[in-house]
NUZA-164923 format. One line per 2 residues: number of its first residue (from 1); their letters; for each residue x, y, z negated of N, C-alpha, C. Coordinates in nm, 4 decimals. Layout:
N
NUM	a	X/Y/Z/X/Y/Z/X/Y/Z ~ ...;
END
This chain:
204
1	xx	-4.9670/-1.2120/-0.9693/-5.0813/-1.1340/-1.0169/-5.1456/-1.0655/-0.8972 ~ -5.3152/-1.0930/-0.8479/-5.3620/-0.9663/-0.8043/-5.3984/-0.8957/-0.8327;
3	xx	-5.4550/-0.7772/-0.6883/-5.5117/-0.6758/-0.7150/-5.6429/-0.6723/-0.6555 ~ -5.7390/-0.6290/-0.6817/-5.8469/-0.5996/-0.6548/-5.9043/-0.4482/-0.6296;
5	xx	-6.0365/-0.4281/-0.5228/-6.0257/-0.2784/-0.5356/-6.1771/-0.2104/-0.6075 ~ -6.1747/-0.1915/-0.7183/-6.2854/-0.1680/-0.8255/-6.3216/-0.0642/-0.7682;
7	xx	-6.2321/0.0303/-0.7425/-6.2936/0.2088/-0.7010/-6.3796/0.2378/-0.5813 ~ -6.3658/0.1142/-0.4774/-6.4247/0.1596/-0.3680/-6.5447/0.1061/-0.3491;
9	xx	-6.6417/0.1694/-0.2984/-6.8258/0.1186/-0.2699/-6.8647/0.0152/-0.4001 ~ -6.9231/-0.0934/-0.3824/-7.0155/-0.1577/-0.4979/-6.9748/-0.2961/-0.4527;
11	xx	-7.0181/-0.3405/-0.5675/-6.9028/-0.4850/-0.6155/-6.9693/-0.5822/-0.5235 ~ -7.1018/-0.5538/-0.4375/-7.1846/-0.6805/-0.3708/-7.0683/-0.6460/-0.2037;
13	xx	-7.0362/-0.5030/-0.1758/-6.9811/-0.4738/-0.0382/-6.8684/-0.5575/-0.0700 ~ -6.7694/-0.5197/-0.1963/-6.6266/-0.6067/-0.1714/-6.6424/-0.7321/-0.1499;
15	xx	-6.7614/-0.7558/-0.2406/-6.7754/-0.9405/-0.2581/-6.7962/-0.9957/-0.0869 ~ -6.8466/-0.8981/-0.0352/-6.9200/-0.9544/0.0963/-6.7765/-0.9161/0.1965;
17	xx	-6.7027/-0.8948/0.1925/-6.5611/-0.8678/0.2851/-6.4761/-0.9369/0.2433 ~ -6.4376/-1.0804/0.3172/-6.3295/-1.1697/0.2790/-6.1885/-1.1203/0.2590;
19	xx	-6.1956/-0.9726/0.3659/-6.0397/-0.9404/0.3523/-5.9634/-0.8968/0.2158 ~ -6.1001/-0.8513/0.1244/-6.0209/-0.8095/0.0333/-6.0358/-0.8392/-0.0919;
21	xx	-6.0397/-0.9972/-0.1030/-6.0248/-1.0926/-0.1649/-5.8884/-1.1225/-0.2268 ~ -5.8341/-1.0715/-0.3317/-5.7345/-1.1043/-0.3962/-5.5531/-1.0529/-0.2892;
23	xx	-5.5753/-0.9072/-0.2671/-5.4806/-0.8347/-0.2355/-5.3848/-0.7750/-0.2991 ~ -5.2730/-0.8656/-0.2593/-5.1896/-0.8502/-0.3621/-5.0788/-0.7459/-0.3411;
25	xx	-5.0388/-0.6679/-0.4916/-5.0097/-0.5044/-0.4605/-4.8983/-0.5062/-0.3795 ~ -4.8029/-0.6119/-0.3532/-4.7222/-0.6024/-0.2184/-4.7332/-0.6010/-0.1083;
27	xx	-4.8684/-0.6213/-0.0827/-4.9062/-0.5585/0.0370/-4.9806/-0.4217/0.0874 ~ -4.9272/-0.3696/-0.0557/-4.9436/-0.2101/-0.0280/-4.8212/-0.1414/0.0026;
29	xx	-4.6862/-0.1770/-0.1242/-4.5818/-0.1311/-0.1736/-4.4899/-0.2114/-0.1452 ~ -4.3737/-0.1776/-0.0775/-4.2630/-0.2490/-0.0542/-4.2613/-0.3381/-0.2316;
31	xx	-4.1028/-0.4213/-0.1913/-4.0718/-0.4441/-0.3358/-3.9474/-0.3683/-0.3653 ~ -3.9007/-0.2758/-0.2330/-3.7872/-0.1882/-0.2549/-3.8074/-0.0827/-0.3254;
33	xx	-3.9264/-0.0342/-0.3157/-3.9531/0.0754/-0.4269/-4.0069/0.0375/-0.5760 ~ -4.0290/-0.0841/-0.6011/-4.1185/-0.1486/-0.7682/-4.0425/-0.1387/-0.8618;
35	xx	-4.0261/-0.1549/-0.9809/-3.8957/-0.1795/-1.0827/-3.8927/-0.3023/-1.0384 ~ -3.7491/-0.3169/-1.1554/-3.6724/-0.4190/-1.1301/-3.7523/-0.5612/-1.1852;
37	xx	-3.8671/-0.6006/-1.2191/-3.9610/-0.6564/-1.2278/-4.0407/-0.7373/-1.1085 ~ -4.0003/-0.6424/-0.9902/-4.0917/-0.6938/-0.8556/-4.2592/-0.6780/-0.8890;
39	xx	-4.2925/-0.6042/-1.0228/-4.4287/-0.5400/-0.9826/-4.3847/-0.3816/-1.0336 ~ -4.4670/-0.2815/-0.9761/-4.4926/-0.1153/-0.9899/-4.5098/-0.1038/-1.1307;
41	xx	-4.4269/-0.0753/-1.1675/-4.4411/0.0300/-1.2673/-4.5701/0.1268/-1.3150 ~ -4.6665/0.1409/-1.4688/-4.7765/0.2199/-1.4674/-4.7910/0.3148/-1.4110;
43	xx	-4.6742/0.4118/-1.3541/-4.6559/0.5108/-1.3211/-4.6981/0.4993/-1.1413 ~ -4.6011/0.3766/-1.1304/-4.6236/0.3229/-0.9864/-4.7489/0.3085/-0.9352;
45	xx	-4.8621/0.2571/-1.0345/-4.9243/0.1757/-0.9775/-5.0327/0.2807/-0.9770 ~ -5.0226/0.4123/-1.0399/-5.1252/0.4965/-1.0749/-5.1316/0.6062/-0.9516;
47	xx	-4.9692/0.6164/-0.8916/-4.9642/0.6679/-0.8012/-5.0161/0.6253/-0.6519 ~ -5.0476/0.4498/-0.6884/-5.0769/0.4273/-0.5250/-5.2442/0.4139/-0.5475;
49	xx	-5.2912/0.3645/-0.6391/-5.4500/0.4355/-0.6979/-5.4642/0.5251/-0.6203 ~ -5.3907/0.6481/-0.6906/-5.4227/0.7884/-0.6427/-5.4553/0.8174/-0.4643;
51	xx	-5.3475/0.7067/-0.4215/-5.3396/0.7576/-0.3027/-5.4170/0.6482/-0.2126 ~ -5.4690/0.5186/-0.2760/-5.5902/0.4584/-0.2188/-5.7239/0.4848/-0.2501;
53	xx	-5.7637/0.5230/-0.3820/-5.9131/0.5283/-0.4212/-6.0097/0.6112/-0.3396 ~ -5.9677/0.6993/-0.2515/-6.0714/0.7997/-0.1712/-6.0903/0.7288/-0.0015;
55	xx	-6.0137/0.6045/0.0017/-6.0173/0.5678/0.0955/-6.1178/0.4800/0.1754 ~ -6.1736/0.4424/0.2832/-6.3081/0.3625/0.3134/-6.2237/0.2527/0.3234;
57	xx	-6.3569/0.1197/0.3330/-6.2758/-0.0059/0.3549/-6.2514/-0.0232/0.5186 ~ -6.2391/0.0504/0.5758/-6.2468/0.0536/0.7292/-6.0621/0.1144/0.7299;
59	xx	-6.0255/0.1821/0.6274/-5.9290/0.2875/0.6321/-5.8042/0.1694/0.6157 ~ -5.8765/0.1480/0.4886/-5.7724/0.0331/0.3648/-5.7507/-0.0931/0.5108;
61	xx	-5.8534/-0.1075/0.5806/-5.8384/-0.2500/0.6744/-5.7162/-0.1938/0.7957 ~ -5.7139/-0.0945/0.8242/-5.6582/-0.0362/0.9409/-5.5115/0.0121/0.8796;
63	xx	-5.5000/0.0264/0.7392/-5.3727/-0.0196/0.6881/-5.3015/-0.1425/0.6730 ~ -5.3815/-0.2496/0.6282/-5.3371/-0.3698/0.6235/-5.3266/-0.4588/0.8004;
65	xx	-5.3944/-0.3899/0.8834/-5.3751/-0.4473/1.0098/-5.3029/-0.3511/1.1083 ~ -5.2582/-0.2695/1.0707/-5.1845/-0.1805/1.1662/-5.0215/-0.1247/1.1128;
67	xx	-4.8918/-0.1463/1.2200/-4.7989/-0.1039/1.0840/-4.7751/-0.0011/1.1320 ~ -4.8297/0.0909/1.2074/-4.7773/0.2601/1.2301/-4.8850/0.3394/1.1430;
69	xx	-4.9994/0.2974/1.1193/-5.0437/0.3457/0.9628/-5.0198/0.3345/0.8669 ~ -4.9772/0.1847/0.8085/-4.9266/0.1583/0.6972/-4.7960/0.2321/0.6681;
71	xx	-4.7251/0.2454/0.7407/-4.5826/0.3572/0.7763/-4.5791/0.4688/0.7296 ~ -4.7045/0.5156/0.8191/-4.7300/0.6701/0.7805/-4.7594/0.7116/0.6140;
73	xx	-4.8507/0.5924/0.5799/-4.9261/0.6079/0.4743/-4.8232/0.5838/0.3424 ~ -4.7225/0.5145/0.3860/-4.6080/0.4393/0.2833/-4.5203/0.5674/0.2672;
75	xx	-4.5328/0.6241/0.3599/-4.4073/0.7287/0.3586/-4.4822/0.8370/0.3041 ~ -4.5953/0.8521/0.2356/-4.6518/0.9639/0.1712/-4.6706/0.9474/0.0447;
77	xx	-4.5882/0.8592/0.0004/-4.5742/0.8405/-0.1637/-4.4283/0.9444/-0.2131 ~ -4.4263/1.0124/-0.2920/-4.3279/1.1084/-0.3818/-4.1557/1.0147/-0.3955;
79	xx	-4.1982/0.8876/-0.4209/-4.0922/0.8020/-0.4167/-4.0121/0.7796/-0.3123 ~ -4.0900/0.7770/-0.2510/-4.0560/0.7069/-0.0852/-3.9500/0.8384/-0.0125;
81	xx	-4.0582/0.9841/-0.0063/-3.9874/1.0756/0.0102/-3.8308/1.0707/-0.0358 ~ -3.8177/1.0861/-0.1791/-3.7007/1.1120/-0.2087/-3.6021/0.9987/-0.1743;
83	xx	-3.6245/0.8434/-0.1570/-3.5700/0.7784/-0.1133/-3.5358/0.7701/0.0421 ~ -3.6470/0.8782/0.0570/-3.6024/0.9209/0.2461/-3.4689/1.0359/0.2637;
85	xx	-3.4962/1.0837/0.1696/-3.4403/1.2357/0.1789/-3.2985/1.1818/0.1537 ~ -3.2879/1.1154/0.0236/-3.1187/1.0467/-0.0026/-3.0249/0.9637/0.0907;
87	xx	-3.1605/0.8987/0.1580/-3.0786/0.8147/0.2561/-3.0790/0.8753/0.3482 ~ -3.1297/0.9993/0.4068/-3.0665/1.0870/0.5381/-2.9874/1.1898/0.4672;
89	xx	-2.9348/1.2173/0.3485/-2.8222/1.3096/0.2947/-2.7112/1.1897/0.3429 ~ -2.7389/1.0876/0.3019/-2.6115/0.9641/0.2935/-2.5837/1.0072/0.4242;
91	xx	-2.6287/0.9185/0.4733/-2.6323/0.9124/0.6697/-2.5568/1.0498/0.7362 ~ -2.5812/1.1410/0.6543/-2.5065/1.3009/0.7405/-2.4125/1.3151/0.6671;
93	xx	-2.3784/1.2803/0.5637/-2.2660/1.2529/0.4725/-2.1336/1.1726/0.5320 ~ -2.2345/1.0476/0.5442/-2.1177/0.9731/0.6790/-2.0917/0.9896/0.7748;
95	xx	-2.1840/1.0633/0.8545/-2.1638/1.1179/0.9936/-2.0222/1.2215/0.9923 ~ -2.0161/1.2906/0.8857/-1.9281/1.4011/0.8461/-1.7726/1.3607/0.8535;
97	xx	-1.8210/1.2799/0.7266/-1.6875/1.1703/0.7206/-1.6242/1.0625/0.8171 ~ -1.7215/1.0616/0.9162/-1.6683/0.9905/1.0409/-1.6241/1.1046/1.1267;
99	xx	-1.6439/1.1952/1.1563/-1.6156/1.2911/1.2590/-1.4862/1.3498/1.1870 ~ -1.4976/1.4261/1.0643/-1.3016/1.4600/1.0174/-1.2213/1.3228/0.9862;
101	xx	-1.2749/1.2230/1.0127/-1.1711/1.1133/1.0525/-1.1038/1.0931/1.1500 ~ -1.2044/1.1174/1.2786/-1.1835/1.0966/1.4110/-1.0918/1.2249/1.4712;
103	xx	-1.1266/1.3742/1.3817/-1.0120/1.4842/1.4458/-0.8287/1.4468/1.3701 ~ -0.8892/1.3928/1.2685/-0.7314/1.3568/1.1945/-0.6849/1.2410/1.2467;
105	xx	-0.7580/1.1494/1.2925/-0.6692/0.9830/1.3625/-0.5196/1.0743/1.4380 ~ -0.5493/1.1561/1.5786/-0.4089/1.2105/1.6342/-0.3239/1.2334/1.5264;
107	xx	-0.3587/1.3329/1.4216/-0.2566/1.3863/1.3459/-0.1953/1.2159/1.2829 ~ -0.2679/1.1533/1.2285/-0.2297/1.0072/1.1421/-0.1353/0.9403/1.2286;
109	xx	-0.2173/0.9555/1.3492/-0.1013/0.9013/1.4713/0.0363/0.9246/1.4719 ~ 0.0359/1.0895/1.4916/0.1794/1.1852/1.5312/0.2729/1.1384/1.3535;
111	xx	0.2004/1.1249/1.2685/0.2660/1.1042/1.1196/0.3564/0.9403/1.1443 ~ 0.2735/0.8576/1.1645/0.2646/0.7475/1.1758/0.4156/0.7277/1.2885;
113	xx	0.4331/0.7639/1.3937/0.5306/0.7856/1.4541/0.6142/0.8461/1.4029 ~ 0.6283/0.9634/1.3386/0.7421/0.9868/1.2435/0.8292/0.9650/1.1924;
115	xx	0.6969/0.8365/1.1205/0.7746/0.7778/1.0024/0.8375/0.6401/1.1063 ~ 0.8360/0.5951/1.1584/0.8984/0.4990/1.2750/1.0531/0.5436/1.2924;
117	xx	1.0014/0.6873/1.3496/1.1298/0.7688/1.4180/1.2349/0.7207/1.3157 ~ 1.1562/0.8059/1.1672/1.2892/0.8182/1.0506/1.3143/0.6679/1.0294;
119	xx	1.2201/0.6081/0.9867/1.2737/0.4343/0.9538/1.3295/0.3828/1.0207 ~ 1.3254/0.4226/1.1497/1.4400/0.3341/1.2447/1.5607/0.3943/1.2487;
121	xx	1.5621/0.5298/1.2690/1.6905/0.5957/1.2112/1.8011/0.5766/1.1490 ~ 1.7131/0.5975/1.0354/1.7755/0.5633/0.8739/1.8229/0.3991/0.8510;
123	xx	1.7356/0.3583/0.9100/1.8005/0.1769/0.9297/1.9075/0.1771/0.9851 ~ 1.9425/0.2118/1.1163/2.0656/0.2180/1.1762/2.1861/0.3123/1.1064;
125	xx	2.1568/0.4280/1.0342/2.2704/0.4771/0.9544/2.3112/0.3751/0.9033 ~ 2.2041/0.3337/0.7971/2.2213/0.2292/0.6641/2.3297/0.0994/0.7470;
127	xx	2.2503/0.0315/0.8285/2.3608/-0.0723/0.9037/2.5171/-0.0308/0.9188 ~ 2.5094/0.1281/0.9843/2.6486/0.1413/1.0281/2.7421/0.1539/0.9481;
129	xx	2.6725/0.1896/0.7885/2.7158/0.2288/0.6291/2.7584/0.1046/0.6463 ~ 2.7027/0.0161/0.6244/2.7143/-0.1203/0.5475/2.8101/-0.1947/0.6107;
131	xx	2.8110/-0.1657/0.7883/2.9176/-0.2411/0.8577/3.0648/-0.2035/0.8228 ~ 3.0438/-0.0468/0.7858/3.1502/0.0304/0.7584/3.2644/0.0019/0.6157;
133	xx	3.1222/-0.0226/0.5187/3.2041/-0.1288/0.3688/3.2307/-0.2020/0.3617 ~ 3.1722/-0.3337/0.5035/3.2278/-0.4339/0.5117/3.3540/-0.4714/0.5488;
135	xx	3.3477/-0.3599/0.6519/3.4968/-0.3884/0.6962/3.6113/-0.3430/0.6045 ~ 3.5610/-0.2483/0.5108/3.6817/-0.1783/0.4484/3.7135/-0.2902/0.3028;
137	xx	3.5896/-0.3691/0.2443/3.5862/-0.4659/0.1845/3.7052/-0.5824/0.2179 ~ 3.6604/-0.6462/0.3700/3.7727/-0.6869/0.4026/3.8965/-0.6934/0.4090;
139	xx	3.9431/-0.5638/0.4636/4.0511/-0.4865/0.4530/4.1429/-0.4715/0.3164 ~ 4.0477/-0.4823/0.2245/4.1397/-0.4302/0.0702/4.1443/-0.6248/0.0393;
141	xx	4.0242/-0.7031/0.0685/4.0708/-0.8549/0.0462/4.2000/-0.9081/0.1315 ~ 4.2104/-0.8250/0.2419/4.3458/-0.9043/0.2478/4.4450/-0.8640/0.2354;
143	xx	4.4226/-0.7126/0.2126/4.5585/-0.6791/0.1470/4.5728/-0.7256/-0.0200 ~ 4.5038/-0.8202/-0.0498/4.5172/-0.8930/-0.2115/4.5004/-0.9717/-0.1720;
145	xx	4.5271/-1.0855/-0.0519/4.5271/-1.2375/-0.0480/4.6764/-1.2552/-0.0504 ~ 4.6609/-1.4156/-0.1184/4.8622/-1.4668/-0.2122/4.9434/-1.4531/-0.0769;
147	xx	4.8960/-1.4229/0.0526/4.9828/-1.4171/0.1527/5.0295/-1.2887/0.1822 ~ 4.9514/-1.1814/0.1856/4.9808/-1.0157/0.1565/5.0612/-0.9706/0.0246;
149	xx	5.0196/-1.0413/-0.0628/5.0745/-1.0172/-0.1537/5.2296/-1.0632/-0.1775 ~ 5.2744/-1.1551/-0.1247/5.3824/-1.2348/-0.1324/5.4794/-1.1521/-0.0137;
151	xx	5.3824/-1.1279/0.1266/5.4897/-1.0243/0.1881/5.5258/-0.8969/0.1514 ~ 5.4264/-0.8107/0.0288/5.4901/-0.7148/0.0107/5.6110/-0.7415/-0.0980;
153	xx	5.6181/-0.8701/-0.1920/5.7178/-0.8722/-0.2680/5.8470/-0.9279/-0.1715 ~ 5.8365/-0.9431/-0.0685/5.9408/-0.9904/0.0119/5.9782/-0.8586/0.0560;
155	xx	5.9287/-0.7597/0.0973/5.9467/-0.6177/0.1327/5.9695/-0.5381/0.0068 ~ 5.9569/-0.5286/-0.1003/5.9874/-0.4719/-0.2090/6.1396/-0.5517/-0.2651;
157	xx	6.1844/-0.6522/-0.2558/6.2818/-0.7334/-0.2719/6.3816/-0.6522/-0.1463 ~ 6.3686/-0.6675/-0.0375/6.4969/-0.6413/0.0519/6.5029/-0.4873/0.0117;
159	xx	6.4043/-0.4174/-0.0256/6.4416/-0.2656/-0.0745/6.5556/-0.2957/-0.1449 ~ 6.5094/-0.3298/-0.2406/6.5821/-0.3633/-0.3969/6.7241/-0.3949/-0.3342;
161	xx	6.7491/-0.4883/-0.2334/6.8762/-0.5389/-0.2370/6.9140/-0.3791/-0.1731 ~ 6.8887/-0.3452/-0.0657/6.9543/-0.2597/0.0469/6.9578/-0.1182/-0.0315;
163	xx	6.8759/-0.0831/-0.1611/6.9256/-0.0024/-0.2533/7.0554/-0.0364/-0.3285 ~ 7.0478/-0.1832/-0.3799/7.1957/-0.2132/-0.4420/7.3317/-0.1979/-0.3343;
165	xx	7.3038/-0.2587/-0.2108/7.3991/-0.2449/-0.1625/7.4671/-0.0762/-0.1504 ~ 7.3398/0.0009/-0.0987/7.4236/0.1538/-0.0797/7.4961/0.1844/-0.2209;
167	xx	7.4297/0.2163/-0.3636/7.4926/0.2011/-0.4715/7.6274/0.1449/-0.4539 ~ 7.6584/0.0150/-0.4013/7.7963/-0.0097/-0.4489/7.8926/0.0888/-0.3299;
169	xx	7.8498/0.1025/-0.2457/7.9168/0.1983/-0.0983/7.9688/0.3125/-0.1743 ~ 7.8519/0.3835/-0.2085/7.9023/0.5262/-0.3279/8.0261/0.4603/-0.4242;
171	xx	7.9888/0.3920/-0.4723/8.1259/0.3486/-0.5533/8.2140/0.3294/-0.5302 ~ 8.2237/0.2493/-0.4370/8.3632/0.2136/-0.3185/8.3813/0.3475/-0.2713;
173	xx	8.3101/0.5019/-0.2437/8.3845/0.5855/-0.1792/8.3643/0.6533/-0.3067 ~ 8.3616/0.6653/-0.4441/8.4011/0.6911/-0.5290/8.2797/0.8406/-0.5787;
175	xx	8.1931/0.8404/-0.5281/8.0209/0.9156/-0.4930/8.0054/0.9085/-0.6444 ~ 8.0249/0.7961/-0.7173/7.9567/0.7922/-0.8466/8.0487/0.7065/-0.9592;
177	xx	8.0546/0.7070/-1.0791/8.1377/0.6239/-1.1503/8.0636/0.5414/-1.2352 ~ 8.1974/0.4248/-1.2723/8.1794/0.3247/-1.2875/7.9770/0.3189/-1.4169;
179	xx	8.0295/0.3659/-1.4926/7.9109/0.3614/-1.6036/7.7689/0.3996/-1.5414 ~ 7.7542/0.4987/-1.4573/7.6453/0.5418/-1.3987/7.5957/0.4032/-1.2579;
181	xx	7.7188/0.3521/-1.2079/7.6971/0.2442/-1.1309/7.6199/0.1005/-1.2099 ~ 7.6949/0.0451/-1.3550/7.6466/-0.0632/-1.3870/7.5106/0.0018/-1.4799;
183	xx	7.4561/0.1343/-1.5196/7.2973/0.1434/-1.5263/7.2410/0.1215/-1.4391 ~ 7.2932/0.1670/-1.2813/7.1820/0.1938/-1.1829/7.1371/0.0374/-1.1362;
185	xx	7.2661/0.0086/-1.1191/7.2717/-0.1596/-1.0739/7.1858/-0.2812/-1.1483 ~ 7.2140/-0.2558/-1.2616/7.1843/-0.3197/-1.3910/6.9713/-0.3159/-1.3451;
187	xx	6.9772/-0.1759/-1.3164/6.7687/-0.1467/-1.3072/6.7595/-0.2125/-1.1607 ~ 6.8338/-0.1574/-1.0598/6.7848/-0.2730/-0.9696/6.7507/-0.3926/-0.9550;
189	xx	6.8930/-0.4792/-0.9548/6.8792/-0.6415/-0.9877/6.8025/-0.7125/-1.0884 ~ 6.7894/-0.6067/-1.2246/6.6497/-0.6952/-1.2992/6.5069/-0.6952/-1.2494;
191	xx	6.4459/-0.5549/-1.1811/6.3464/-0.5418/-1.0825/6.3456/-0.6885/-0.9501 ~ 6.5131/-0.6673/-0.8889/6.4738/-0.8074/-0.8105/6.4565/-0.9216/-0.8353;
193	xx	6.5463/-0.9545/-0.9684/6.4767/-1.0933/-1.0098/6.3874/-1.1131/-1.0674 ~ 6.2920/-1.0329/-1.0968/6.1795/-1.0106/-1.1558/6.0952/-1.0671/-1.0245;
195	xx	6.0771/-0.9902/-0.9426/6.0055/-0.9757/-0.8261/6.0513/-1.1306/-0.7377 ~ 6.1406/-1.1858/-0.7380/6.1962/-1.3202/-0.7007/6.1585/-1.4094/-0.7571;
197	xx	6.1470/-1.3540/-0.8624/6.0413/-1.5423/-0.9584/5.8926/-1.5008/-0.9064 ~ 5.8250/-1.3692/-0.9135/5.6884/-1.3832/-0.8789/5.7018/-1.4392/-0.7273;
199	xx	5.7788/-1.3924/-0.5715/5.7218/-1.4736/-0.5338/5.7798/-1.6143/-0.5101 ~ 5.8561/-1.6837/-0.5757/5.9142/-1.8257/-0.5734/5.7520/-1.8823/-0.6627;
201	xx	5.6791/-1.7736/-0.7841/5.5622/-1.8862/-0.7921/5.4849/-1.8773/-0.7312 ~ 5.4597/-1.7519/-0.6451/5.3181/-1.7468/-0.5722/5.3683/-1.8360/-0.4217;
203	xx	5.4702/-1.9502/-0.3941/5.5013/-2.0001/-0.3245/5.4632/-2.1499/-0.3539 ~ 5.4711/-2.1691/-0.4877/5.4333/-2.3246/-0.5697/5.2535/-2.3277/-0.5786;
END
């Protein structure tokens, strides 16, 4: 769609100026400021009226051929302003937020090392823990492997005998009598043959 300019001088001057022959309103108005349409809004379009109709065609030409007027002139729309004003709040907004970034990086730093210090730390406890259960893990597996196990019933067995034997010594020097001898005797020797079959099987 164009635009045409009805308001200014008489319809024989426009007719007689090729330049402004079917000027189209984007080359007044960004399309960053239009609705979402890509043409101005009534509101839009009443506002750039406003702010072309008093203008000569010498003015309007020195806009369309010059862009430090057109600039000037773009940036004196109400819209434009506030879209100036937001985007230099942004801009010092970030500036802000870049600068208490940049005093906290050291501190993030000194944190950041910290946590190194402790994680490496704490890793090496944890290892020395773990080396520490391992070994004690070990330790209780072989004191329960059929070979530990079989020497302590070989060591619990010669008790057993070298208890029976003193028992009968007392008797022979007369320490204890007969009835109290064949209980005591009697609990030994069933303990050893008890303990003599486990390890004759943990031998098969």
């Amino acid at each position: 769609m164009s635009w045409r300019f009805p308001l200014f001088g008489s319809s024989q001057q426009q007719q007689s100026d090729p330049n402004f022959q079917d000027i189209p309103m984007q080359s007044w108005y960004p399309t960053s400021v239009f609705s979402s349409r890509g043409q101005p809004s009534p509101a839009e379009a009443a506002e750039i009226i406003a702010h072309l109709k008093d203008k000569s065609i010498e003015e309007l030409q020195r806009l369309l051929k010059e862009k430090e007027a057109y600039n000037a002139f773009f940036n004196t729309f109400d819209q434009v302003k506030t879209q100036n004003n937001v985007r230099g709040e942004l801009r010092k907004e970030t500036l802000q937020l870049a600068r208490e970034n940049l005093e906290k990086e050291q501190r993030i730093l000194e944190l950041g090392n910290q946590c190194t210090i402790i994680r490496t730390t704490q890793l090496a406890a944890a290892q020395d823990r773990l080396t520490d259960l391992e070994r004690q893990k070990d330790d209780i597996m072989r004191s329960y492997s059929p070979a530990a196990l079989l020497d302590k019933l070989q060591t619990s067995m010669a008790k057993l005998d070298e208890e029976s034997e003193e028992l009968q010594q007392k008797f022979l020097a007369k320490d204890i009598d007969f009835p109290h001898l064949v209980q005591k005797y009697k609990k030994l020797r069933t303990a050893y043959h008890k303990q003599a079959l486990l390890h004759l099987a943990g031998q098969t």
